[in-house]
Each structure stands twice: as C-alpha cells, then as structure tokens.
DRENLOLUM-98546 format. One line per field, with one value per residue (C-alpha): residue number from 1; residue in one letter; x, y, z. Coordinates in nm, 2 decimals, padded with zeros to 4 digits, always signed. Layout:
pos c(NUM_...)
code c(a_...)
east c(X_...)
north c(Y_...)
up c(Z_...)
This chain:
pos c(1_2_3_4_5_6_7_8_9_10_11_12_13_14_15_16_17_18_19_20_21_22_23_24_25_26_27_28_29_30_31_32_33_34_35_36_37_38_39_40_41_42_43_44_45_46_47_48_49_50_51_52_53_54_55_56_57_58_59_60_61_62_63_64_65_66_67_68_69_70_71_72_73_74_75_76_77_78_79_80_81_82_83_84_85_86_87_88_89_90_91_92_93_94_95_96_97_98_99_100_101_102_103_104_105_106_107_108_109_110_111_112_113_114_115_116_117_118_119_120_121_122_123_124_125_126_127_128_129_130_131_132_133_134_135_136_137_138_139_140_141_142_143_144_145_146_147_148_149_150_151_152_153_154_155_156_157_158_159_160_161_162_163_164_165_166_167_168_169_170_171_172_173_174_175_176_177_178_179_180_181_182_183_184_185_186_187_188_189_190_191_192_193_194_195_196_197_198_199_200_201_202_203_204_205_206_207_208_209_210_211_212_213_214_215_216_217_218_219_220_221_222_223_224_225_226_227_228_229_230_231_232_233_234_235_236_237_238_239_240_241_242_243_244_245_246_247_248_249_250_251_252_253_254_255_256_257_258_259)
code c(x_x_x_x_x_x_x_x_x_x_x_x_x_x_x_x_x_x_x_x_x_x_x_x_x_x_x_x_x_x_x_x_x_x_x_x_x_x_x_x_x_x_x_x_x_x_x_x_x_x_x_x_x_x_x_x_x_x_x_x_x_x_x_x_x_x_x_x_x_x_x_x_x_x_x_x_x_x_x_x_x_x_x_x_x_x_x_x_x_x_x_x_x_x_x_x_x_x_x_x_x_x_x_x_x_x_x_x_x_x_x_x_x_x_x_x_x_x_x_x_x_x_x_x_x_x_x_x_x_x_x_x_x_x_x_x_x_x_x_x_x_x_x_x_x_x_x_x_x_x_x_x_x_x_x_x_x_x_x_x_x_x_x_x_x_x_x_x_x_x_x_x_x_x_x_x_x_x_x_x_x_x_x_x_x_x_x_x_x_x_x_x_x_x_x_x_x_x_x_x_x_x_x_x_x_x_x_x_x_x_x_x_x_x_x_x_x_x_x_x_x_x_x_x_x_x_x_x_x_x_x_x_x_x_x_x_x_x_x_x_x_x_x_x_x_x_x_x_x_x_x_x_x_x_x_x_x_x_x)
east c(+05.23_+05.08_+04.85_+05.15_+05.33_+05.06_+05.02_+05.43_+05.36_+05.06_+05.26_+05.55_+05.37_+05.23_+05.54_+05.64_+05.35_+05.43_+05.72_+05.68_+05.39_+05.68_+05.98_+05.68_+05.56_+05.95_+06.00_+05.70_+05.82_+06.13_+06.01_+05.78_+06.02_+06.27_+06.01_+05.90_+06.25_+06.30_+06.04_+06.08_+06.44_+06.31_+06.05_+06.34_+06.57_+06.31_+06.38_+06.13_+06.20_+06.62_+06.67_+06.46_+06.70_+06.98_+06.87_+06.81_+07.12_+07.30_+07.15_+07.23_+07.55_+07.61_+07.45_+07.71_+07.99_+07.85_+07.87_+08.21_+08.30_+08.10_+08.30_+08.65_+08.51_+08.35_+08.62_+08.89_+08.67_+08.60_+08.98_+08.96_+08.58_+08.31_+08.14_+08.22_+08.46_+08.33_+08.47_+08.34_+08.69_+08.81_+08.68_+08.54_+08.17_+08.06_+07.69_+07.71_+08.01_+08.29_+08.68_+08.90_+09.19_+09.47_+09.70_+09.55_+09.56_+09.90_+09.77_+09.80_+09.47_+09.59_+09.30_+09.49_+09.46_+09.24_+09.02_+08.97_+08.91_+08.64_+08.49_+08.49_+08.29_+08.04_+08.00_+07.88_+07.68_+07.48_+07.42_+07.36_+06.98_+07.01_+07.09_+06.85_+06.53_+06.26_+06.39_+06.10_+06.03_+05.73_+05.54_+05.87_+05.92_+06.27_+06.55_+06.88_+07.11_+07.47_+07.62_+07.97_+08.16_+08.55_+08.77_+09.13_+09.38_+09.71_+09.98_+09.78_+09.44_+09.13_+08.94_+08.62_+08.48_+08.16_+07.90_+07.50_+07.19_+06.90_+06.57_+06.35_+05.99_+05.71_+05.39_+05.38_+05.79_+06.08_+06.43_+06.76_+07.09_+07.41_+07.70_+08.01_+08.35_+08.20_+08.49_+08.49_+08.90_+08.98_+09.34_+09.42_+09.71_+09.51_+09.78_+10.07_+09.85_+09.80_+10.17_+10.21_+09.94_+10.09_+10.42_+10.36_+10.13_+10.45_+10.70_+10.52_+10.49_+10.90_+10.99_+10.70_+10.67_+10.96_+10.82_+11.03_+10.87_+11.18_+11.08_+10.69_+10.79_+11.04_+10.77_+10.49_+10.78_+10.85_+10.47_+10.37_+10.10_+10.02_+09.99_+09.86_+09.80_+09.59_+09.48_+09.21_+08.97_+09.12_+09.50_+09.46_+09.60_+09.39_+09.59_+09.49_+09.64_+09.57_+09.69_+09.90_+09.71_+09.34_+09.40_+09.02_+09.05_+09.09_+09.18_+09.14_+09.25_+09.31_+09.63_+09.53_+09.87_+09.68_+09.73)
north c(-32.24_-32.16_-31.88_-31.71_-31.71_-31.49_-31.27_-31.18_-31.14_-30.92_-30.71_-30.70_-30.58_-30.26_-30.23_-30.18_-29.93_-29.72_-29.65_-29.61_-29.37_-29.16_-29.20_-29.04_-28.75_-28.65_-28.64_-28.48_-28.21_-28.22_-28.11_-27.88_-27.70_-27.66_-27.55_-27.29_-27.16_-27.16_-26.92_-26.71_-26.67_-26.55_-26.35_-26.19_-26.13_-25.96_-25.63_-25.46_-25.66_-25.69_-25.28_-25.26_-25.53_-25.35_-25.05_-25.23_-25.40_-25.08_-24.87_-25.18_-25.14_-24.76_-24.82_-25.04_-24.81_-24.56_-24.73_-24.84_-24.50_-24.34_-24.60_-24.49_-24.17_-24.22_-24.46_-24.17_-23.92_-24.21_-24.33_-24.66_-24.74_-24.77_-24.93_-24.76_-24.95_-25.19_-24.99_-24.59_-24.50_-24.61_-24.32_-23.92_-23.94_-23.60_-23.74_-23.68_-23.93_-23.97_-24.01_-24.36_-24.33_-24.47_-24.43_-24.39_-24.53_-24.64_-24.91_-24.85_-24.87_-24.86_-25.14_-25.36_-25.33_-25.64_-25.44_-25.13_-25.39_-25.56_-25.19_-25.10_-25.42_-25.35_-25.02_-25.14_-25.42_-25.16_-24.85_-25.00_-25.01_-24.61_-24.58_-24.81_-24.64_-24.52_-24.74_-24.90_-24.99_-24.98_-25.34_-25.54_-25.63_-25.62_-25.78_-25.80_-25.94_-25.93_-26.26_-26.13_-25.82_-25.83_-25.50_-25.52_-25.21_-25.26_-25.00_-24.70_-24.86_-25.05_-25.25_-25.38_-25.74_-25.80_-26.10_-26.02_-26.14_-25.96_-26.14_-25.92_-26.07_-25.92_-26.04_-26.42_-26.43_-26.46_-26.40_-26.42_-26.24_-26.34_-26.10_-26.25_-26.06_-25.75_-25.47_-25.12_-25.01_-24.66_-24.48_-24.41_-24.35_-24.57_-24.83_-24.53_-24.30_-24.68_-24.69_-24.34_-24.36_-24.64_-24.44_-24.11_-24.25_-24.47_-24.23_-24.04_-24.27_-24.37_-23.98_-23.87_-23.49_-23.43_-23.48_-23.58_-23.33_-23.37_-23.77_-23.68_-23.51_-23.65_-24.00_-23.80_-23.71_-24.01_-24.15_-23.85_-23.76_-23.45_-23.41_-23.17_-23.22_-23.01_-22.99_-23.14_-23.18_-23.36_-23.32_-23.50_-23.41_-23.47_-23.62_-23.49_-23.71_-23.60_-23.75_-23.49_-23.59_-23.51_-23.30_-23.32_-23.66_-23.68_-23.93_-23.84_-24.00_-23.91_-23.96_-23.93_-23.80_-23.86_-23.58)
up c(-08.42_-08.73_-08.54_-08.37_-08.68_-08.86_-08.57_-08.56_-08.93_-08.90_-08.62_-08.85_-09.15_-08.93_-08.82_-09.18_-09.28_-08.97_-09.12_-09.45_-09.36_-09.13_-09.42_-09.69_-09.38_-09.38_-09.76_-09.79_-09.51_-09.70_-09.97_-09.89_-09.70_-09.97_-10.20_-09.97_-09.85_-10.28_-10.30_-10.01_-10.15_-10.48_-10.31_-10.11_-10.43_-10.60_-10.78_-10.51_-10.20_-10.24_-10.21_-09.85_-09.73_-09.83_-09.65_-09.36_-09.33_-09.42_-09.10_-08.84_-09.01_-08.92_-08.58_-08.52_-08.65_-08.46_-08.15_-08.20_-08.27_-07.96_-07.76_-07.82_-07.70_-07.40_-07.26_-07.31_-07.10_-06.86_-06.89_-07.02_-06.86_-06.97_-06.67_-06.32_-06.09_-05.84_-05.58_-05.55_-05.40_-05.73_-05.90_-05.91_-06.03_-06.19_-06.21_-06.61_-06.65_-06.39_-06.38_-06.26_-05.98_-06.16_-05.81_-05.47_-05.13_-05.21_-05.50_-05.85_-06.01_-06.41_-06.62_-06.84_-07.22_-07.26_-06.95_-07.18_-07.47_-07.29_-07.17_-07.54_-07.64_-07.36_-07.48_-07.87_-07.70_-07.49_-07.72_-08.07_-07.95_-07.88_-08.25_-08.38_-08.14_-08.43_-08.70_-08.91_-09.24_-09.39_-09.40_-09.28_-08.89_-08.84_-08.55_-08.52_-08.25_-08.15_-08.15_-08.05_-08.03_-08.04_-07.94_-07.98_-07.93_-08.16_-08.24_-08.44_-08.46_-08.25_-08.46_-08.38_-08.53_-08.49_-08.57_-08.59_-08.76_-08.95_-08.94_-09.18_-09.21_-09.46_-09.63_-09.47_-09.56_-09.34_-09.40_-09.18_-09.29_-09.09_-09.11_-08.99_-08.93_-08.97_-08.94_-08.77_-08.76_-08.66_-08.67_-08.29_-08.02_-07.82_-07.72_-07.75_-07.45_-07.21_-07.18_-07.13_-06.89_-06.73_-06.74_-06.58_-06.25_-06.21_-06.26_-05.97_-05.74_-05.79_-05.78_-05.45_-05.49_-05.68_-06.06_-06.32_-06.59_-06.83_-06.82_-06.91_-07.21_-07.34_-07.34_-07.48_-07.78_-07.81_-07.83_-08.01_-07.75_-07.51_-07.15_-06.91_-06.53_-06.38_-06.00_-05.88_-05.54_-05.26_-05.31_-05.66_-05.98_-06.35_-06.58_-06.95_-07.24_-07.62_-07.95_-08.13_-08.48_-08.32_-08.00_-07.95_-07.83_-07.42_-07.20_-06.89_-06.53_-06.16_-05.93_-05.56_-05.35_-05.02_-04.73)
C-alpha cells in the first residue's frame, strides 16, 4: 500500500512539473510576443518608417477610388454589366465591350438595381490589381486584400464601402493595417436613368410600333435625363440615356423588335 501510494505520488508530482513547465513556456511566449509586437509598433511609428506607410496606404486608397470610379463607367457603356450575360442572345458583343438586350424574344431582359450593384462590386474586386501593377517601395514588401466590397445606388449618389488590409513588412518587421468602412460616394442619376430605363423598353412593348415619344420626354424631364434612340443591326434600336449635369456619361442598351 505504502509502495502504490509513493508511485501515485511520484506520477502526481510530474504531473505537476509538466505543467508548470507548460504555464512558464506560455508566459514566457507571452511575453515575448508582446515585447516584440511593442517594438515592431515603435519601429513602425518612427519618424522614418510612419511616412512610407502613409504613402502606401494612400495609393491602395486611390486604386480603389479609381476602380470605383472606372466602374460607374464601364457599367453605363455595358448597361448595367459589368460581366456578360449567361446567355449570348442576351447581348451585342462589339469585341472591345458589348451592349445588353433589355427586350427581345418577347422577354424583358431589364437587371435589377441590386444586379447593377453586384456588377459594380465585381468590377472594383477585379481591376484594383490593374491599378496597383508596378507599385513598390523601396525595401518594404507590400499586400493588400479586399475583404468586402459594398455598391449601393440611392437617389443622386452610389457609394462604395469597402474593407481591406495592408500587410507592409521591412527589415525583419511586419505590420497589418485594417481599413474598415472605407467610403467612395459619387454624385450620379444612376438610380433616376434604371427607372427610366425600365420605363421606355416598357412603354414600347405596351404601345408596339406606335411610340409614345411625348411619354419619353416628358419622363426624361421629369428625371432630368436625356435620351436618344438610334437604329441599330437586326431591326433593333440603341437606346442612349445621359445625365443632363454630365452629358458625357452614357448608358447604353438594346431593344430587339424582332422581324
């Protein structure tokens, strides 16, 4: 008894020592750690290190504002894409870029507005590396990455919020920079030329051949927008939608009459 008493002691005490050897490796880890993430911080705050950061940050930043920007663009010469339809009677490719069907076949073919959101988050998720090809700075290796990219169309504006990380690493040091909420707004007709969109590919197909042109212009008035229809191959018609306050801006779509 007395034998098997001091052996369940013995295993107890190693038992013991096991762990207090563990607890002391995780302090010690602990500590370390915080120590070194201390003086990678300072290291990273330093009167020479902190203004390369800056800069760093600062052209992710206008690679993403120029992607948002590009976006609003391209999805009004593509109306409302920015990724071709599934379908390739769904649109007219011109190699360079093409143009939807927004009626054809009898079906109306019109993307929703959270549709043209999504196309308009793609669009920043895909061509912020184009912008950022050739960046370097000088002893640093830099990343970044996307986390999430929001498009929303309201009345008079799309704004973009976006989340991404910076991880910036130079002599032995590493540092991550999160940017959360990160907002791109821009003044637009946006939403205004989707519901005249909507409005004159419905209006024809309610009215056949007989246009209601009085109807068209008295909505683009109204929504403080242009239009201009102009013939097209295959008994289709181009539909030409401009904001009055920047008539450089185009949005462009195709109604297909048939035979």
């Amino acid at each position: 008894m007395k034998r098997g008493f001091r052996k369940a002691q013995v295993t107890i005490f190693i038992i013991v020592a096991v762990v207090i050897v563990v607890i002391a490796g995780i302090v010690f880890y602990v500590v370390n750690s915080n120590q070194k993430n201390k003086l990678s911080q300072e290291f990273f705050e330093s009167a020479e290190i902190k203004p390369k950061l800056y800069e760093i940050e600062n052209h992710i930043s206008d690679c993403i504002t120029q992607s948002t920007r590009d976006s609003i663009e391209t999805i009004g010469v593509q109306g409302g894409y920015y990724n071709k339809p599934e379908s390739s009677e769904d649109y007219f490719d011109l190699e360079w870029t093409f143009i939807p069907y927004y009626y054809g076949g009898g079906e109306f073919k019109i993307p929703g507005l959270d549709n043209v959101e999504k196309e308009l988050s793609d669009y920043v998720k895909d061509n912020v590396d184009v912008c950022m090809e050739g960046f370097s700075m000088e002893n640093f290796e830099v990343s970044y990455k996307l986390k999430k990219v929001d498009s929303q169309i309201f009345e008079e504006e799309v704004l973009f919020k976006i989340d991404f990380s910076i991880d910036a690493k130079t002599d032995g040091k590493a540092v991550t920079i999160e940017l959360e909420d990160f907002k791109v707004s821009y003044e637009s007709s946006l939403y205004d030329i989707l519901e005249v969109a909507d409005y004159v590919v419905k209006t024809n197909e309610r009215t056949g051949d007989m246009l209601c042109v009085e109807c068209l212009v008295d909505k683009a008035n109204e929504k403080g927008v242009y239009i201009d229809m102009l013939g097209f191959a295959d008994n289709s018609e181009l539909v030409v939608i401009s904001e009055d306050k920047n008539e450089a801006y185009a949005f462009e779509f195709l109604i297909d009459y048939g035979e």
